[in-house]
N, C-alpha and C positions, 0 to 999 in steps of 0.2 A: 237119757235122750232129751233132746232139745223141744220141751210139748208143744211150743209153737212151729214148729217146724213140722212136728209128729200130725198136725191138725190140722196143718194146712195141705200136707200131703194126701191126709185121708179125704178133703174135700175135693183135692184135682182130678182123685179119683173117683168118687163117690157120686153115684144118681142122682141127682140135683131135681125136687117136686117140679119145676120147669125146665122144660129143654131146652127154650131160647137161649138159658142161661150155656150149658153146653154150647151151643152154635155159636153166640159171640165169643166166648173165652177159645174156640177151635178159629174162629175168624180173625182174632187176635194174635192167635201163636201164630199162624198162616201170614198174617201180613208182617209181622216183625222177619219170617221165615225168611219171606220173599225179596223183601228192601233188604237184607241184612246180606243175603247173598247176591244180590243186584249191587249191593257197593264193592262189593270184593270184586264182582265178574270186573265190573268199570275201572275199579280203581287200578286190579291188576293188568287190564288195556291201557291204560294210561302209562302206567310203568313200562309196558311193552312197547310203545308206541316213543315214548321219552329215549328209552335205549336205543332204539331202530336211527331218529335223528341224532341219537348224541354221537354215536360208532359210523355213523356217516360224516359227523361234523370234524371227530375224532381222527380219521381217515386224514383229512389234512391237515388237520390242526395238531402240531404238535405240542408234547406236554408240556415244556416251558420255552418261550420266550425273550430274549434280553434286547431290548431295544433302548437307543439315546431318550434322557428326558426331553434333552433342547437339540436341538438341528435335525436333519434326516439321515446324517451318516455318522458315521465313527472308527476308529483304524482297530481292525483287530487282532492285531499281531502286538498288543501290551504283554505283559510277563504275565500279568493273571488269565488270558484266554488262551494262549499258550499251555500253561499249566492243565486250564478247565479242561481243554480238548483233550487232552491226555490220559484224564478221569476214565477209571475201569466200569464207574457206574453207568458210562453213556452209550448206549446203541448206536446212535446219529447224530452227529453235528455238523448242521448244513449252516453254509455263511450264506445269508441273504442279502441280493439289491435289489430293489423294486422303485417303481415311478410310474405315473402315470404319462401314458404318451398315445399317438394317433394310429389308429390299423386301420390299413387300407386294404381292401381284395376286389377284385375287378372296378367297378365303379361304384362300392360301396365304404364307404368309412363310419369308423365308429373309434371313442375315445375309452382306455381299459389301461389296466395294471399290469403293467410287464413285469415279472416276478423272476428274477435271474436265482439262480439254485447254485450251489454244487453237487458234486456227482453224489454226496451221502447221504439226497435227500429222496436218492433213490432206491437205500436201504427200508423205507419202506413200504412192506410188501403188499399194504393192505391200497395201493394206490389203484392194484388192479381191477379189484371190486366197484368204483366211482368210475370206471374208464366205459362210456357208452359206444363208443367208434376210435378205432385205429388202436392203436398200442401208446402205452406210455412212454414213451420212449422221447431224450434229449439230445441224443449225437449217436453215431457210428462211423462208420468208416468213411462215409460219401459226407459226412459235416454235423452240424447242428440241427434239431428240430425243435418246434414249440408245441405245446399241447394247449389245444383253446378249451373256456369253459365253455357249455353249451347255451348260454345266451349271447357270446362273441360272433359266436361258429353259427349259432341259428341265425343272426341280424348282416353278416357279412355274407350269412350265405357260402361258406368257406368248403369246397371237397377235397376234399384231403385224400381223394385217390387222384388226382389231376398233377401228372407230373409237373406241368408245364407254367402254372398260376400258384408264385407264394404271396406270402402275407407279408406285404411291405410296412414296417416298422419306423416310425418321425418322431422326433426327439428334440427339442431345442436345443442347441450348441450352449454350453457355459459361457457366458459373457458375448453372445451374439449381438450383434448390430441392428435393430430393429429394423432401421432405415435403409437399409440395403435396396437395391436397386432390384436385384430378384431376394423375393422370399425363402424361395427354395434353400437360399444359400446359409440362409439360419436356423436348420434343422439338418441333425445326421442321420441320415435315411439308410435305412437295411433291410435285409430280405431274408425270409428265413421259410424253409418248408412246414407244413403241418403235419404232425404225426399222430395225431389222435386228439379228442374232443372226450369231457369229463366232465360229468354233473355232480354236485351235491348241494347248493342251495343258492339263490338267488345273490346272496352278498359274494359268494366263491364264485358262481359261474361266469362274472364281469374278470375274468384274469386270465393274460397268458404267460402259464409258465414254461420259461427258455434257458439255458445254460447261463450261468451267471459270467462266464465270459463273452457271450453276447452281448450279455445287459453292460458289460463294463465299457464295452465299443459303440454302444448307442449311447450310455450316458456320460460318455469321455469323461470314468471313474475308475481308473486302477489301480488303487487300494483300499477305499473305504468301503462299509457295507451300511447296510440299512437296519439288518437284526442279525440273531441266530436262533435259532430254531433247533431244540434238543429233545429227543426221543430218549427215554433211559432203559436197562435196563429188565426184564423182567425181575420184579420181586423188591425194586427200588422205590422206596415209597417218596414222591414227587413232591409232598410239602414239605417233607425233613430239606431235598435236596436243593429246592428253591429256596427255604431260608437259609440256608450255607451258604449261597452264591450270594445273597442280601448283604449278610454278613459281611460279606468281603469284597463284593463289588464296588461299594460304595455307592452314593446319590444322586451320581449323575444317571442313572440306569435304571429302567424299568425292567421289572422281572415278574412275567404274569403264567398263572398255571392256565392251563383249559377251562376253568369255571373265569378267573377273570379276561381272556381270553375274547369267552364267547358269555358273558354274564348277562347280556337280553335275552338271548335262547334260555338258560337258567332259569332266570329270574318268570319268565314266559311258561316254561313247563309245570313252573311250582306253583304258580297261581292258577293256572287251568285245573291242576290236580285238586288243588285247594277247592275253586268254583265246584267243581264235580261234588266234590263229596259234601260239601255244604248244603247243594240243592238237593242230592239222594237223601241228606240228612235230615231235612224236613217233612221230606215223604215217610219216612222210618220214623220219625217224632211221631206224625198223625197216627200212620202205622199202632205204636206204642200205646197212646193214649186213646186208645179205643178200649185198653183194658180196664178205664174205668167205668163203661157201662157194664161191661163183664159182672168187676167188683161189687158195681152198687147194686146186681139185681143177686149178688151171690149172698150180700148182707143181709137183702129183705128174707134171702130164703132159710138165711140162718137166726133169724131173729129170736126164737127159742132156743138154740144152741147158744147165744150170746148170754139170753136171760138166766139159762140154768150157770153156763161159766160164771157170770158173775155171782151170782148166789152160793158159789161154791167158794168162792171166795178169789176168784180170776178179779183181777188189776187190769185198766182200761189199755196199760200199756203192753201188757198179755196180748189180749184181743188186738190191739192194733197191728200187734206183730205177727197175729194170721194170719189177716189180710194181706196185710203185707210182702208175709213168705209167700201167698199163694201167686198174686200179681207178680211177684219176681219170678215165682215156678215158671208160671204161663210166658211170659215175655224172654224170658233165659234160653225156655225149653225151646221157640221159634228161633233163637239166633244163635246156638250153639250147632243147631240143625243144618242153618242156613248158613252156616260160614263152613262147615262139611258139604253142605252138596255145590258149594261155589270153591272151593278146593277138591272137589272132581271133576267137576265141571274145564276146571283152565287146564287141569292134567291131560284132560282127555284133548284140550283143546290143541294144548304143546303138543300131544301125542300126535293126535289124527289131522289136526287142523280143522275141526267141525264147522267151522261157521266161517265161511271165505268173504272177499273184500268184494265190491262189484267189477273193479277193474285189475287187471294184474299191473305188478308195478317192479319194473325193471330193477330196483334198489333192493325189494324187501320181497319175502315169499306172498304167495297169494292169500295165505288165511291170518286173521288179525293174533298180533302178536300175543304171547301172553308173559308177562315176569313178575312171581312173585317177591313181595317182600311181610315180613313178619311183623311188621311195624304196622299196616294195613290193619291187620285182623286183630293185632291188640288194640290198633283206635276203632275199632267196628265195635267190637266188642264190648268196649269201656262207655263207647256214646250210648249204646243199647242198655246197659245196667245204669247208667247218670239217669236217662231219661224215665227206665221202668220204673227206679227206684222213686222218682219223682212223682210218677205217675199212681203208682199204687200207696204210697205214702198219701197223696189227697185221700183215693178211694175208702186209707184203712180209718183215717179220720170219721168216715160216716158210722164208722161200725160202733164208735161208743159215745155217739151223741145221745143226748138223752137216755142213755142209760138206764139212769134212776127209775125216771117215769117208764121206763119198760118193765124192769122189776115188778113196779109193783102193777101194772096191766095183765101181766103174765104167770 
């Protein structure tokens, strides 16, 4: 058996001539408990809260992207997109035109992103979840419709149950005459109904998307497009399939997955998670390092147990490694604890939804989200052992200072 370990066990448990000595080392397992399992609760709302906006942001962001380096259009009818559309791996391939242009609704105007679609962009299904009013819907039988974002629809003022009032649509004419006598006459102006109003975030809610044969008759464009826009697959893994299309696209073409995409949302989630755990981390450091009054008064109280070790012929670095094991025992025993009762805790949360939000929020259910990952509890766990061992390592230092002159006092 390991006698350092055998001796530090028997002191964790052992009646200690002072009880203060008990009370800090129980106040020390207790605070490492409590930050140890407060970084999990947070860290795993983080994660929860990351997922809720990415699967919203995800909603319309499709998984990869192909747009021109240089100009804002391009013909898509080359032999290699030909080809791509025909790929077994793709769900949806929707050809995109977009531009920005002027929307008018009764006596209000505001300038937004006309987003022209084709029909395959309505294969997906998860559009209906972002949909706050009306239906998603771009044509039927009576014509064309647009669906506004909800800060279009809020600033316009837009009711999309009003037979009678559509959303007049201005576009400047290619190669117009600035000088023209009426202005009117250098924008092509169109009309289109609204069919429903969608939120998902402030950069999205500025767009109205329309049948991309709408968009082709406002921007006198009838063959080029702007991007494509590709949904794969279930089970298609998105970075093999995007650098295949790299591969072969060639330079003139940008090809971006969902992270580069939307890589300020990204880059934004990761440093808040990061902040989070840095400042809990600090608090769990102090936490930890309370085990060295623990230590120092567990030394004074073994100060004959030191003297007869060593006289037996215990080596200082024996004795350090009591101390040591025991500071570890104490600070372990608090964060092995407290990372089990913070993985009941989010289970129960997932479960019942225990601890709800103060407002309900049409997007996401009422109670905060929870998702774990296992990454989490291995860096909780690792910062907890760096710092104890840090911490008890000074402490076990005291235990064979002067030494000698104890010896022979003793």
């Amino acid at each position: 058996m390991n006698t350092p370990f055998y001796i530090a066990r028997r002191y964790l448990f052992a009646k200690k001539s002072t009880n203060a000595i008990n009370i800090i080392s129980a106040i020390s397992a207790v605070g490492v408990f409590v930050g140890s399992a407060a970084l999990i609760i947070i860290l795993s709302v983080f994660n929860g809260f990351g997922e809720v906006v990415l699967k919203m942001f995800n909603t319309i962001t499709p998984e990869i992207v192909i747009s021109p380096k240089q100009g804002k259009t391009f013909a898509p009818n080359s032999s290699y997109f030909i080809s791509l559309k025909k790929s077994r791996d793709i769900y949806s391939y929707s050809e995109v035109l977009s531009e920005n242009a002027l929307l008018r609704y009764n006596d209000k105007q505001s300038v937004g992103l006309i987003k022209g679609v084709s029909d395959q962009y309505l294969k997906n299904k998860r559009l209906d979840s972002i949909t706050v009013e009306g239906k998603f819907m771009l044509n039927n039988s009576t014509g064309n419709f647009a669906i506004l974002g909800s800060a279009i629809q809020t600033y316009l003022m837009v009711n999309i149950t009003d037979p009678f009032n559509q959303l007049q649509v201005f576009s400047p004419k290619k190669g117009s005459n600035t000088s023209s006598i009426n202005p009117a006459d250098d924008f092509t102006t169109l009309s289109i109904p609204v069919s429903g109003v969608f939120e998902v975030q402030q950069d999205f809610d500025n767009i109205a998307i329309v049948p991309i044969k709408f968009a082709r008759e406002l921007l006198s464009e009838p063959e080029n497009i702007s991007s494509i826009e590709i949904n794969l697959k279930p089970g298609v893994n998105a970075a093999d399939f995007k650098d295949n299309i790299e591969e072969r696209i060639g330079d003139q073409f940008d090809v971006k997955d969902r992270i580069q995409q939307n890589k300020v949302l990204y880059n934004i989630l990761g440093s808040e998670k990061w902040a989070v755990y840095i400042i809990l981390s600090f608090i769990l450091i102090i936490a930890i390092f309370n085990i060295i009054g623990s230590l120092t008064m567990l030394v004074i109280d073994k100060l004959k147990d030191i003297a007869i070790l060593s006289s037996l012929g215990a080596g200082k670095k024996l004795i350090k490694r009591i101390f040591l094991f025991e500071g570890m025992m104490i600070t372990m025993t608090g964060c092995i604890f407290g990372l089990l009762a913070a993985f009941v805790f989010c289970l129960f949360q997932l479960k019942f939804g225990l601890v709800k939000m103060s407002q309900e929020n049409l997007m996401i259910s009422n109670a905060y989200p929870i998702s774990f990952k296992w990454t989490d509890f291995v860096l909780v766990f690792f910062t907890v052992s760096i710092f104890s061992f840090v911490a008890s390592a000074l402490s076990a230092n005291l235990s064979v200072k002067e030494i000698n002159h104890l010896n022979q006092e003793l």
